[in-house]
C-alpha positions as CSV (number, residue, x, y, z in Angstrom):
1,X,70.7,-175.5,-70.3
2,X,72.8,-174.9,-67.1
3,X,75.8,-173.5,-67.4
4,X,77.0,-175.6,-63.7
5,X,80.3,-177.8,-64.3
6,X,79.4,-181.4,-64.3
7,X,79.6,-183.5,-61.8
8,X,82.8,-185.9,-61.3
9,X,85.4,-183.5,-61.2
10,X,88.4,-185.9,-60.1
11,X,87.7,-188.2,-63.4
12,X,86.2,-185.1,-65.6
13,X,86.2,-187.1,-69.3
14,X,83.9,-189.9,-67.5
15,X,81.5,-187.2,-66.3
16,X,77.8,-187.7,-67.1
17,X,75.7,-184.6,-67.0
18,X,72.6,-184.9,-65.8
19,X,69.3,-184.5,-68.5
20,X,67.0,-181.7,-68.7
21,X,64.1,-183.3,-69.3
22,X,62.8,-179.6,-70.8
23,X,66.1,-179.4,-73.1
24,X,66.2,-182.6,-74.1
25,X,62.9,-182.4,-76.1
26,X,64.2,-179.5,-78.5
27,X,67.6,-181.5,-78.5
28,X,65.1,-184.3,-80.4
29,X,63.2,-182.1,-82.4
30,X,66.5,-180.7,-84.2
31,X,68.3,-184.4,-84.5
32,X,65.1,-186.2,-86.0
33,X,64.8,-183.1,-88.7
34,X,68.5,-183.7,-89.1
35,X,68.1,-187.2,-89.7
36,X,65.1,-187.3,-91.8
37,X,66.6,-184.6,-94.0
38,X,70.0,-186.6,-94.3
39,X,68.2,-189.5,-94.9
40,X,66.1,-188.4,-97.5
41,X,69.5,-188.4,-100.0
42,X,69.6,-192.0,-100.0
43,X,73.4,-192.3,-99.2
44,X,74.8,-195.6,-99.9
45,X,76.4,-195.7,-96.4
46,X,75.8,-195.1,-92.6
47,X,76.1,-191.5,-91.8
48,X,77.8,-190.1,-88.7
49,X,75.6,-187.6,-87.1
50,X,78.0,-184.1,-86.1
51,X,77.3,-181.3,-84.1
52,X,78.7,-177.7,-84.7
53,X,79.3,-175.2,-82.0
54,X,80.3,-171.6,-82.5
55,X,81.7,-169.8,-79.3
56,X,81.2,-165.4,-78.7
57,X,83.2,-163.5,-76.6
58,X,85.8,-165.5,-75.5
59,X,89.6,-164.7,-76.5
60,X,90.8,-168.1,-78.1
61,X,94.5,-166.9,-78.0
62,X,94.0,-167.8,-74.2
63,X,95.1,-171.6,-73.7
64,X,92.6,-171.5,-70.7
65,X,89.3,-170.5,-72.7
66,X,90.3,-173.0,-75.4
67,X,87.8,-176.6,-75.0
68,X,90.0,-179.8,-75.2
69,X,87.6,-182.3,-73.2
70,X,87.0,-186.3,-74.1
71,X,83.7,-186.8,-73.2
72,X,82.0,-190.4,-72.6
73,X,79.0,-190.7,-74.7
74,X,76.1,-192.0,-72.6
75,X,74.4,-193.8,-75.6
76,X,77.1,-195.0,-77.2
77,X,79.1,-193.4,-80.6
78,X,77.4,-195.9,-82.9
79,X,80.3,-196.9,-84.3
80,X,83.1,-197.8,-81.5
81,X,86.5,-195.9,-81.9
82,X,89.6,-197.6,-82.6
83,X,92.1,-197.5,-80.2
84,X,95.8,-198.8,-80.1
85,X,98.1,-199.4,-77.2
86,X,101.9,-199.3,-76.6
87,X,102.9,-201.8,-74.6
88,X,105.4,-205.0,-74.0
89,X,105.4,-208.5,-72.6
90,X,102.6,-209.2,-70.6
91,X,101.1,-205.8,-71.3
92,X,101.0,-206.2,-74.8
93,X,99.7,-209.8,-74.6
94,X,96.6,-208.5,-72.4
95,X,96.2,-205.5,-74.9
96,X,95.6,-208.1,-77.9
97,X,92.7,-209.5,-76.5
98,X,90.7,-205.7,-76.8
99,X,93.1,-203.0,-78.9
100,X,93.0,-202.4,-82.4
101,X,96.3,-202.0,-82.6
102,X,99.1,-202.9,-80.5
103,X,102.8,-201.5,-81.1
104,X,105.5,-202.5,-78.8
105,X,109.1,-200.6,-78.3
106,X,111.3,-202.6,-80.6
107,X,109.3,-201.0,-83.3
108,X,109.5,-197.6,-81.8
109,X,112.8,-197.1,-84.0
110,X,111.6,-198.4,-87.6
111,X,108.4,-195.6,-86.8
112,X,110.4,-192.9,-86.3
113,X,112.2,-193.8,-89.5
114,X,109.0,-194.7,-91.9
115,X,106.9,-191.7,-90.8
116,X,104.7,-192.0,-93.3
117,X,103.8,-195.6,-92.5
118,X,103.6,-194.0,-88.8
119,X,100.6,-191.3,-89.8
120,X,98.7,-193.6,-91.4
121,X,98.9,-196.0,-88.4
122,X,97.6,-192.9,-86.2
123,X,95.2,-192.1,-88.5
124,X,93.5,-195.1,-88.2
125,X,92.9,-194.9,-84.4
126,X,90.9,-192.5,-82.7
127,X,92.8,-192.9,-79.2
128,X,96.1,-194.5,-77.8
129,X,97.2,-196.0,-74.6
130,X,100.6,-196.6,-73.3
131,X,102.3,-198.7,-70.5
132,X,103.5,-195.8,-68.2
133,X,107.0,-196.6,-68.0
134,X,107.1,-196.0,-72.0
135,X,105.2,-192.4,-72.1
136,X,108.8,-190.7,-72.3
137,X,110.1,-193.2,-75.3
138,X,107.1,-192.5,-76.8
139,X,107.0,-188.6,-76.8
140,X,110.8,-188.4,-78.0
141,X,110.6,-190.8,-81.0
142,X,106.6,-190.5,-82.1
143,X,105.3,-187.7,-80.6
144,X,105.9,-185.6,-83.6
145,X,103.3,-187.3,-85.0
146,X,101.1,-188.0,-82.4
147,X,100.8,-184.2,-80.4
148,X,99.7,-182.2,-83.9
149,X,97.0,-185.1,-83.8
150,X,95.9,-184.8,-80.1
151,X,96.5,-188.5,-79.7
152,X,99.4,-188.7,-77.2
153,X,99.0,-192.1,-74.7
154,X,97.1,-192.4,-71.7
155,X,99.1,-194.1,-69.2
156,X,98.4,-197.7,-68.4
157,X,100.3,-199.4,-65.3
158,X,103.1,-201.9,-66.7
159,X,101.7,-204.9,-67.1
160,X,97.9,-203.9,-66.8
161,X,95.2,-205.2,-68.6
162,X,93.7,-202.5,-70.4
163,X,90.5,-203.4,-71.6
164,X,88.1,-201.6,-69.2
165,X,90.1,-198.0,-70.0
166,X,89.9,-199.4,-73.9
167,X,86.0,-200.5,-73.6
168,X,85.3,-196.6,-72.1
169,X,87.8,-195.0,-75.0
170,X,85.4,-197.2,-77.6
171,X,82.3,-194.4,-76.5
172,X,84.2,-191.8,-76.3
173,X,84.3,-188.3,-78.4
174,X,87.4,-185.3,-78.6
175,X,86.2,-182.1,-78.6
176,X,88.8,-180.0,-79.4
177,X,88.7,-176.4,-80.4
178,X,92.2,-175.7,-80.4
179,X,92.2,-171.4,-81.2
180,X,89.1,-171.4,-83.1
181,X,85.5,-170.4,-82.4
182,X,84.3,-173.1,-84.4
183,X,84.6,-177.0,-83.7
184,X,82.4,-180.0,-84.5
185,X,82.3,-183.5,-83.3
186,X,80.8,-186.5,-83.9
187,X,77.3,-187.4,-81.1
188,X,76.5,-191.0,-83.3
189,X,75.3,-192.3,-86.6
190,X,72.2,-192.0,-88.8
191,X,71.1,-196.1,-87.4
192,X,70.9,-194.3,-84.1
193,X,67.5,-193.2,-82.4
194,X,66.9,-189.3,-82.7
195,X,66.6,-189.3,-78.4
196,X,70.0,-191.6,-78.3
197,X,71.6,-188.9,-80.4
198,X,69.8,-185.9,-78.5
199,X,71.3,-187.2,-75.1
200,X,74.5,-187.4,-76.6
201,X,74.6,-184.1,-77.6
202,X,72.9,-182.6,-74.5
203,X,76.1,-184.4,-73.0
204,X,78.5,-182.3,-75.2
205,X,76.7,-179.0,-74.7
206,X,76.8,-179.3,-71.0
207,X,80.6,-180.2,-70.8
208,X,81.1,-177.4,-73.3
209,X,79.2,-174.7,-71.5
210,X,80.5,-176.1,-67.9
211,X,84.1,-175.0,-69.1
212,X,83.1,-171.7,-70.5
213,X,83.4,-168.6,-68.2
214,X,79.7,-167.5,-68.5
215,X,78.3,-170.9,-69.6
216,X,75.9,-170.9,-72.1
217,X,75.9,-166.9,-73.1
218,X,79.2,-167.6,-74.8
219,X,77.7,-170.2,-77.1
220,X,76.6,-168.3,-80.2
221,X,75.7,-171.2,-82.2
222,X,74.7,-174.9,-82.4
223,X,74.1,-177.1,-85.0
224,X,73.2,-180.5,-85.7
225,X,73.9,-182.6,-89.5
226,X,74.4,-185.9,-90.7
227,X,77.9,-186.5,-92.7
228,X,76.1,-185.0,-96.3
229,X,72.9,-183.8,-94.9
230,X,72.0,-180.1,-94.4
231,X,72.3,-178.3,-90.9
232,X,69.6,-178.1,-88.2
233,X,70.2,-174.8,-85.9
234,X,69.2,-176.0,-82.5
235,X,70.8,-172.8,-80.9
């Protein structure tokens, strides 16, 4: 695995890496023994299939060796993320055609007051847009819940239609490792093919080791599982 940044610097969450066709078959090998062991407990529902990566040498009190990256899965998360968008008039008449959710600034104020009711709504929702014009409303009144979640808005131009930057959110995954070593995310579901999950997770591995300072000799682990299934080592 190459430690080289991706390509697509100017847009980096939409960057596809390109697949090592020598990689890629040990990326296989270690999702179909994750999946045939987590099928093999007959779970009564679809399992999402994780990965697990474990960083060395690199100082996590540093903001600037910490990973916060969206990535674009190139097959797909198997189950599309829900997203939500703040928006108003025409905005948020576009927005109900594709969002989840759409919350508009006259209930900004009853939000702020029913927190709770708030959480839950973010909860729910893996990502959020917001008209531009609204960004600052939004960060004094609900970005207490929102910034400890890592779902603050994307900007939208007033009146836009958002479905194109919602259809792209829908395949996407955050991986976040905030000060820790350790972090996991999500590359698909059990109903996926083992080589649609393995390109998936090349896809992480690459954007992970393109923002680490000596690529891949600072990942000291990876691991693959289903939701209840045991973990596959792959590095």
């Amino acid at each position: 695995m190459s430690a080289a940044k991706p390509s697509g610097e100017g847009n980096p969450s939409y960057a596809l890496p390109e697949v090592n066709p020598i990689a890629d078959q040990t990326f296989v090998t270690a999702v179909a023994k994750a999946l045939e062991e987590g099928k093999a407990l007959e779970r009564k529902f679809t399992q999402t299939v994780d990965v697990a990566i474990t960083l060395k040498n690199v100082d996590m009190n540093l903001p600037k060796n910490r990973i916060d990256e969206d990535i674009i899965l190139p097959k797909g998360r198997g189950k599309a993320a829900k997203v939500g968008v703040f928006a108003q008039g025409e905005g948020a008449t576009l927005a109900r055609n594709s969002a989840d959710l759409v919350i508009q600034p006259d209930e900004f104020e009853e939000l702020q007051k029913n927190r709770r009711n708030f959480k839950k709504k973010a909860n729910q929702m893996s990502y959020f847009l917001a008209e531009a014009p609204l960004m600052a409303q939004i960060g004094k009144s609900l970005g207490i819940v929102l910034g400890p979640r890592g779902k603050m808005p994307r900007p939208v131009p007033p009146g836009a239609d958002p479905a194109n930057q919602i259809n792209n959110l829908r395949n996407t995954v955050k991986v976040r490792s905030k000060d820790k070593k350790v972090f996991h995310c999500l590359i698909g579901s059990e109903d996926m093919s083992a080589e649609d999950l393995a390109e998936n997770l090349e896809a992480i591995i690459k954007r992970v080791e393109g923002k680490l300072e000596h690529g891949r000799m600072n990942v000291a682990s990876v691991f693959v599982k289903t939701t209840m299934g045991p973990s596959v080592r792959l590095i």
